[in-house]
C-alpha positions in Angstrom: 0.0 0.0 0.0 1.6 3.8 -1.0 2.3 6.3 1.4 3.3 9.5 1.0 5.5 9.5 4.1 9.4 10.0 4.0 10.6 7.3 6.6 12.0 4.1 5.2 11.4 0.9 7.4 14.4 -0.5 8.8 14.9 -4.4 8.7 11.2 -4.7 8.1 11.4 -8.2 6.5 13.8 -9.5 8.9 12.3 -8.0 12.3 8.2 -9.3 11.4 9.3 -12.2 9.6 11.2 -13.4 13.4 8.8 -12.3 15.3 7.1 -15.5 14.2 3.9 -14.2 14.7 0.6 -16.8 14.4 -3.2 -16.1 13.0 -4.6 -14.9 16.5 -2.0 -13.0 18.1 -1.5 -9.9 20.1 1.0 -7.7 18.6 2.5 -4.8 20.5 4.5 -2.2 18.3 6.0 0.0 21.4 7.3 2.7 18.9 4.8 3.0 16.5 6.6 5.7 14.4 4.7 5.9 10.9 3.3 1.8 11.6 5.8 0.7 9.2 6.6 -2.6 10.9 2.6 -2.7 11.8 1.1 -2.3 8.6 3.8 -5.3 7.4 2.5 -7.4 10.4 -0.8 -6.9 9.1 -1.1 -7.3 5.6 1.5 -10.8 6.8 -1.5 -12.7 8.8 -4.4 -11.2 6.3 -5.4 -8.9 9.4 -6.1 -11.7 11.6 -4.2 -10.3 14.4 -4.9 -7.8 17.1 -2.6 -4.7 17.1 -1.7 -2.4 19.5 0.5 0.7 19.0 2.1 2.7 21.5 3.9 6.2 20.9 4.4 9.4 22.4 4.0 11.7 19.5 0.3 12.7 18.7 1.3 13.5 15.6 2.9 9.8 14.9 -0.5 8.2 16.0 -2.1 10.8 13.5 0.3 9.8 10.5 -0.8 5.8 11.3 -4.1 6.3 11.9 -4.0 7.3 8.2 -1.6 4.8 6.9 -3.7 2.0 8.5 -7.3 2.8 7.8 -7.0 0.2 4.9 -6.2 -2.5 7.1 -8.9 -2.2 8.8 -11.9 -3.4 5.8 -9.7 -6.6 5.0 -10.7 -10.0 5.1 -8.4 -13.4 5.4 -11.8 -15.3 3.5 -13.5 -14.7 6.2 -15.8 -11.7 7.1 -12.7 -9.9 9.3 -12.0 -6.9 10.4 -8.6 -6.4 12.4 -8.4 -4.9 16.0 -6.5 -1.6 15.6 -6.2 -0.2 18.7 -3.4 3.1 19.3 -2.5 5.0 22.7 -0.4 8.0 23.4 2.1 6.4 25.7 5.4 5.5 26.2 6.3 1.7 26.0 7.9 2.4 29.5 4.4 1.6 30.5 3.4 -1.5 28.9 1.9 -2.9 31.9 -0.3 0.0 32.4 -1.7 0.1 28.9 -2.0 -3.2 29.0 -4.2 -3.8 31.8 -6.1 -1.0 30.8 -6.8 -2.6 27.2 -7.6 -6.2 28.9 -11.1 -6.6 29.0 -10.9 -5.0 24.9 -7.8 -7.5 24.2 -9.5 -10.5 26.6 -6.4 -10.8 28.4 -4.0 -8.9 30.1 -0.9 -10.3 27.9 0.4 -9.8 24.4 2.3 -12.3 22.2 4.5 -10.5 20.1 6.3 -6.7 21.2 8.2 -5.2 18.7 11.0 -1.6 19.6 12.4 0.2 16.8 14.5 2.4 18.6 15.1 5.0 15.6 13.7 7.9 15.2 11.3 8.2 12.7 12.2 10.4 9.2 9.4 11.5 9.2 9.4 13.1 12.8 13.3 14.0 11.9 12.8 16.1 9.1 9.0 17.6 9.9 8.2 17.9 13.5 9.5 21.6 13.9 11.1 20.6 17.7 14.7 20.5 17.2 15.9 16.3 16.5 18.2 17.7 13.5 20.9 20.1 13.0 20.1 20.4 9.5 17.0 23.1 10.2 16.7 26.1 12.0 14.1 25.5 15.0 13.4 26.0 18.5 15.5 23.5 20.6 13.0 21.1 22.1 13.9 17.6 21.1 11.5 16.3 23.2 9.2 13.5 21.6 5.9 14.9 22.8 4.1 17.6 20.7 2.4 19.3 23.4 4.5 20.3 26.4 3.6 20.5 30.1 4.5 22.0 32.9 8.2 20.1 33.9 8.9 18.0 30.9 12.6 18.6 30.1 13.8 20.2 26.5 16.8 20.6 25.0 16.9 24.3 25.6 16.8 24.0 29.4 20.0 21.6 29.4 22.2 23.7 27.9 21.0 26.8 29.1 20.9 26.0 33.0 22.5 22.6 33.8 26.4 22.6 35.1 28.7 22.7 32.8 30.1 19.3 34.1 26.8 17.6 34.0 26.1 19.1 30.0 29.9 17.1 29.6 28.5 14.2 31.0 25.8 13.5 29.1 27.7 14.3 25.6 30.2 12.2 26.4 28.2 9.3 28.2 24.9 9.3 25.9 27.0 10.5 22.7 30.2 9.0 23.0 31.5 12.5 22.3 35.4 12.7 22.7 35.2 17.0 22.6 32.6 16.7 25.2 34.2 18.9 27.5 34.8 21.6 25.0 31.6 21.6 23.6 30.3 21.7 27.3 32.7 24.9 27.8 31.8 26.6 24.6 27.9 26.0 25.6 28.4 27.8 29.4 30.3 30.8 27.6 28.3 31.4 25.1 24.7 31.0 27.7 26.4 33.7 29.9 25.8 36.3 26.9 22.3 35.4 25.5 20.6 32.2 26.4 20.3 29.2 23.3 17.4 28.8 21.9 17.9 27.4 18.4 19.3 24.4 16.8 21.2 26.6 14.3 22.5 28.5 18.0 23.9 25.3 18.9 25.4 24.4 15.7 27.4 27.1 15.5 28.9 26.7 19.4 29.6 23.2 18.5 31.2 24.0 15.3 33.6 26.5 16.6 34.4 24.6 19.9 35.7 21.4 18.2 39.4 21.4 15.9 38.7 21.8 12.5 39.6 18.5 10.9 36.8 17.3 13.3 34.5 19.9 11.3 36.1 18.5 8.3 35.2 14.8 9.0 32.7 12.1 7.7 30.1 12.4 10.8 28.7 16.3 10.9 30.6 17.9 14.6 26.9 18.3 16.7 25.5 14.7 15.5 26.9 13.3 18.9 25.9 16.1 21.2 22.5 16.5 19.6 21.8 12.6 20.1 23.3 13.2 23.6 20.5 15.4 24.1 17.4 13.7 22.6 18.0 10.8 24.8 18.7 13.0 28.1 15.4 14.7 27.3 13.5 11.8 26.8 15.4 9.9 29.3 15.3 6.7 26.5 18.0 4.5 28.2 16.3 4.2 31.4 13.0 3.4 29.4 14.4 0.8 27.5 15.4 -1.0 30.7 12.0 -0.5 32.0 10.2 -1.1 29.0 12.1 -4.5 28.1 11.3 -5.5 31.7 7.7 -5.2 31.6 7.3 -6.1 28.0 9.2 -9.6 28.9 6.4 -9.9 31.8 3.3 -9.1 29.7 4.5 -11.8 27.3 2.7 -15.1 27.0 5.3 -18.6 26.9 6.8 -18.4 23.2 5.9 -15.1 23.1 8.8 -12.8 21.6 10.7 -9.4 21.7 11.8 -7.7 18.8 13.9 -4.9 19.2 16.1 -2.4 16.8 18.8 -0.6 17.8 20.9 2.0 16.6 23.8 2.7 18.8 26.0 1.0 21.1 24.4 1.9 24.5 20.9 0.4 23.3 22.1 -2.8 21.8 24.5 -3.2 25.2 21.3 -2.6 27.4 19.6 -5.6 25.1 21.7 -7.6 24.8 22.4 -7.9 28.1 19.0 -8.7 29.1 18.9 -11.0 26.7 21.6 -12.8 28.0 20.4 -12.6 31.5 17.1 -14.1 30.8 18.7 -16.4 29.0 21.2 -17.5 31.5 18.2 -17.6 34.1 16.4 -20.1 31.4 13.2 -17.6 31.2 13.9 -17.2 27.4 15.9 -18.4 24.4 17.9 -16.0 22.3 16.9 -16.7 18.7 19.7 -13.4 17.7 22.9 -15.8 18.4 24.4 -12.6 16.4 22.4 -9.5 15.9 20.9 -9.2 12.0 22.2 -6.0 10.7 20.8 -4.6 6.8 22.2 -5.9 3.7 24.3 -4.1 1.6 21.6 -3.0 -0.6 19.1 -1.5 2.5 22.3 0.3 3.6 22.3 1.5 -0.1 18.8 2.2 -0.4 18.9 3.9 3.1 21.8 5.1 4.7 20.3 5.8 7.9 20.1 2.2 8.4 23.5 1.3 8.7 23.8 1.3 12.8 20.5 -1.0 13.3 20.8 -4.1 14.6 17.9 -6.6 15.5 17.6 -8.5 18.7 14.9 -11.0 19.0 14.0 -13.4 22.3 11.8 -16.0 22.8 10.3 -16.3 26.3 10.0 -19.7 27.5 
């Protein structure tokens, strides 16, 4: 089915396809994105499945409400019509929107629970809240559209955290070796005029770091800005959470299918993995992680970090 939309799904084939997932089943996409994996899983069983969808951009649930209306006229040769059901929620809190949904889902566990731990093109390139350094926009980075009173942005990091704390995070969440310069460069500047823009904190970034590091493969504030998004949204510590619960909401030979795309994410999964493994709760069927083929690297560059994790709970 066409879509307008600009994000490319990332080891679609590969992530579905070992999910194993039966006619029947409860599938839980934690990071519904634009529903690419979803709509896969669908048109896959023929719509017999039920399909949950969690995410914590409005906008994102808007985008797959659209993509997904098809879905939900099909029939497997039977008269069928597919569950669809989508929340405004972090995956951190599985268990709540699961027992919440159990009297619609008939039980209060799931079968399938998919993470695709990328940010979404679309919400990359169009969201207006600060992910890239490519636009000039107000420096948010914060996955929800519609702020409340104290959720965290981007803009109140740098402009009133410590200047060893702003190091910290570059260099722990970004794996940033000019952390502490950039850190510097951020306190100085602040003391003049407080940042406010992406394009602001391009241009510390730029002129704090030596200049065949401005001159290199990877842009200078891809590190620091990805510090950022996951300080803001506090991702690390919901993956932890959210792998927890998900594993607990899982029926026996349920699975977990999860997408990373740095080093700190695939360490935090692979190490549960292995500790649910050693425990004998689950069976890693990911001996090795599945990374994209030299033509879906081609095809889309920004899918040349995933890696796919999948465990089978026994």
């Amino acid at each position: 089915m066409k879509s307008d939309l600009i994000h490319t799904t990332v080891l679609l084939h590969e992530s579905i396809d070992g999910l194993d997932i039966h006619p029947g089943d409860i599938y839980l996409d934690g990071t519904l994105g634009s529903a690419g994996h979803m709509s896969y899983a669908l048109e896959k069983m023929h719509g017999d499945i039920t399909v949950v969808g969690l995410d914590r951009d409005v906008e994102a649930l808007e985008r797959s409400e659209q993509r997904l209306s098809p879905y939900k006229s099909m029939a497997n040769g039977k008269v069928h019509v597919p569950k669809i059901i989508l929340r405004e929620s972090s995956y951190g809190d599985i268990d709540k929107v699961v027992n919440e949904l159990a009297s619609e889902l008939g039980k209060d566990k799931i079968n399938r629970f998919m993470l695709d731990l990328g940010l979404s093109s679309d919400q990359f390139e169009t969201s207006g809240r600060g992910f890239t350094f490519k636009n000039d926009e107000p420096l948010l980075m914060t996955f929800k559209k519609n702020l409340q009173e104290g959720d965290l942005t981007a803009q109140q990091i740098v402009n009133t955290w410590e200047e060893g704390n702003i190091a910290d995070i570059i260099f722990g969440y970004g794996e940033e070796k000019y952390s502490r310069r950039i850190a510097r460069a951020i306190v100085n500047y602040r003391e003049k005029k407080a940042i406010e823009t992406t394009s602001e904190l391009v241009e510390i970034i730029t002129h704090s770091v030596p200049g065949f590091y401005r001159r290199g493969r990877l842009h200078p504030a891809t590190r620091t800005f990805q510090a950022l998004r996951i300080a803001v949204n506090d991702e690390l510590n919901t993956l932890k959470k959210g792998l927890v619960k998900g594993f607990e909401r899982l029926e026996k030979g349920g699975r977990i299918a999860v997408i990373s795309f740095h080093s700190l994410e695939d360490r935090i999964v692979k190490n549960f993995n292995k500790e649910k493994a050693d425990a004998g709760e689950a069976i890693i069927i990911t001996k090795r992680p599945i990374v994209p083929t030299e033509k879906e690297v081609l095809d889309n560059p920004r899918s040349r970090s995933a890696k796919l994790r999948i465990l089978e709970k026994k």
